[in-house]
N, C-alpha and C positions, 0 to 999 in steps of 0.2 A: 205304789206310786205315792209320794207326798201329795198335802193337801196345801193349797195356796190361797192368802187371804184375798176373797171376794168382798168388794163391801163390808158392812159388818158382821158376816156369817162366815162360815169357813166352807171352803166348796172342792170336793176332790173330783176332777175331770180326767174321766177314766174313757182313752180313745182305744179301747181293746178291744169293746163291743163293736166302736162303729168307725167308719170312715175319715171319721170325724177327726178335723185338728187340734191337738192341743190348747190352742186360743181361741175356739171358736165361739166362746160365751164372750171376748174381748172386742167393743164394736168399735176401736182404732184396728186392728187388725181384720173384722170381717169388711168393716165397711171399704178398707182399704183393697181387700181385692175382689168385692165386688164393685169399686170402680175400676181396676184395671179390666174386668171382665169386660165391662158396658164400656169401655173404651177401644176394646180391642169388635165389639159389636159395631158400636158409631164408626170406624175405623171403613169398617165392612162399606157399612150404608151408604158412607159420602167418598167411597174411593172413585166411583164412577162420575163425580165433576169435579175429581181432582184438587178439590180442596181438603183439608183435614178439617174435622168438626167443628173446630172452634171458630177458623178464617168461613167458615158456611153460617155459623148462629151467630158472628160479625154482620154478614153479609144478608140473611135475614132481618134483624134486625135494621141495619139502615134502612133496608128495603120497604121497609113498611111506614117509613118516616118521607114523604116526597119531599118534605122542605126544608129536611135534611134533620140530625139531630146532633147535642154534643156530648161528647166523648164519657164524661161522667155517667152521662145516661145510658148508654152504651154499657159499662160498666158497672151501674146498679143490678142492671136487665138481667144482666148475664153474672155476678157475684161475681164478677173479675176487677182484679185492681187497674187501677191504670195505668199501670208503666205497664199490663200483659198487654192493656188494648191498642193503647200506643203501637205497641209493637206488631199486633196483629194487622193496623191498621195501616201501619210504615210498610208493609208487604201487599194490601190490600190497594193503597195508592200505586205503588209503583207497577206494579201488575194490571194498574186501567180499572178496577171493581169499585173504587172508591175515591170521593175528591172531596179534598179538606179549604175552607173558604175560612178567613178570619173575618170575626164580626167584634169588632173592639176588643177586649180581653177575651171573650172564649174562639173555639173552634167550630164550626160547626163539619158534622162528614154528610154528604150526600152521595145516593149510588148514583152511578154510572148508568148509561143504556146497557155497556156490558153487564152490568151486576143484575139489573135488571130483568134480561135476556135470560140469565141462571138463573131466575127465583124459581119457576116451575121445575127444574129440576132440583135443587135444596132443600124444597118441600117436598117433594117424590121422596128422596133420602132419607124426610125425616120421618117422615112416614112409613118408611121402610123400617128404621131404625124402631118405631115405637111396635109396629105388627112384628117383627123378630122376636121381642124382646116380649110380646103380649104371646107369645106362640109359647114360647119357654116359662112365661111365668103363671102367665093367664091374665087376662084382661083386669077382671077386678083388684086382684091382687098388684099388680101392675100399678094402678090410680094408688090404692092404697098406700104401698108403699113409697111412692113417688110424692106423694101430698105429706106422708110420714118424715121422709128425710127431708125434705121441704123445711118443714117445723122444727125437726130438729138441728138442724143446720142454722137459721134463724136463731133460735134458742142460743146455742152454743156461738155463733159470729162474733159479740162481742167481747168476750172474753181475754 
């Protein structure tokens, strides 16, 4: 097997012993399907109110705002740009979960009674979501690494 430049050292990854991928010291390629993994888990968690994760941590989110909040902030919350929340939100309106009031130059969105109605199940979900995911990784490890890519997400954002 060739040796492939790592950083400044030379590093030969030999998957012959283990299981192991080829790329798996690469954290664009681990980190990438260990979010497809956690996605196909969150996937699991929020199937039962029929929402996909993201229009559910939308709708948390308002939820916890009664006098409503704007879109930006929305988007801080959640590290999503604004033309995703927009759009999440264009499906959130027309669906009754969400209503958008203009207050001079911004928006503001407030939930619904419907949205409302779902929070206790969105939290069951996510709650489901975190105990799945603490089963398979373990609790501690779990914060750890969640506060880990936390940081380093941060770190890397503006680049």
């Amino acid at each position: 097997m060739k040796p492939f430049a790592f950083g400044l050292r030379l590093f030969v990854h030999t998957n012959m012993k283990s299981n192991k991928s080829y790329f798996c010291n690469c954290l664009f390629f681990s980190s990438a399907s260990f979010a497809r993994n956690m996605s196909k888990l969150a996937d699991e968690a929020f199937a039962k109110t029929g929402w996909s994760p993201s229009h559910a941590f939308v709708m948390i989110t308002v939820n916890r705002f009664d006098k409503g909040v704007i879109p930006s902030m929305i988007a801080k919350e959640l590290h999503l740009t604004p033309s995703t929340v927009t759009r999440l939100l264009d499906k959130l309106e027309q669906k009754g979960m969400v209503r958008r009031e203009n207050k001079g130059k911004n928006s503001l969105v407030k939930p619904t009674e419907k949205s409302l109605a779902l929070n206790e199940e969105l939290m069951t979900s996510w709650n489901s979501l975190f105990d799945n995911y603490k089963k398979l990784l373990g609790k501690d490890f779990s914060e750890k690494l969640a506060d880990q890519l936390y940081d380093a997400s941060e770190k890397i954002k503006n680049l």
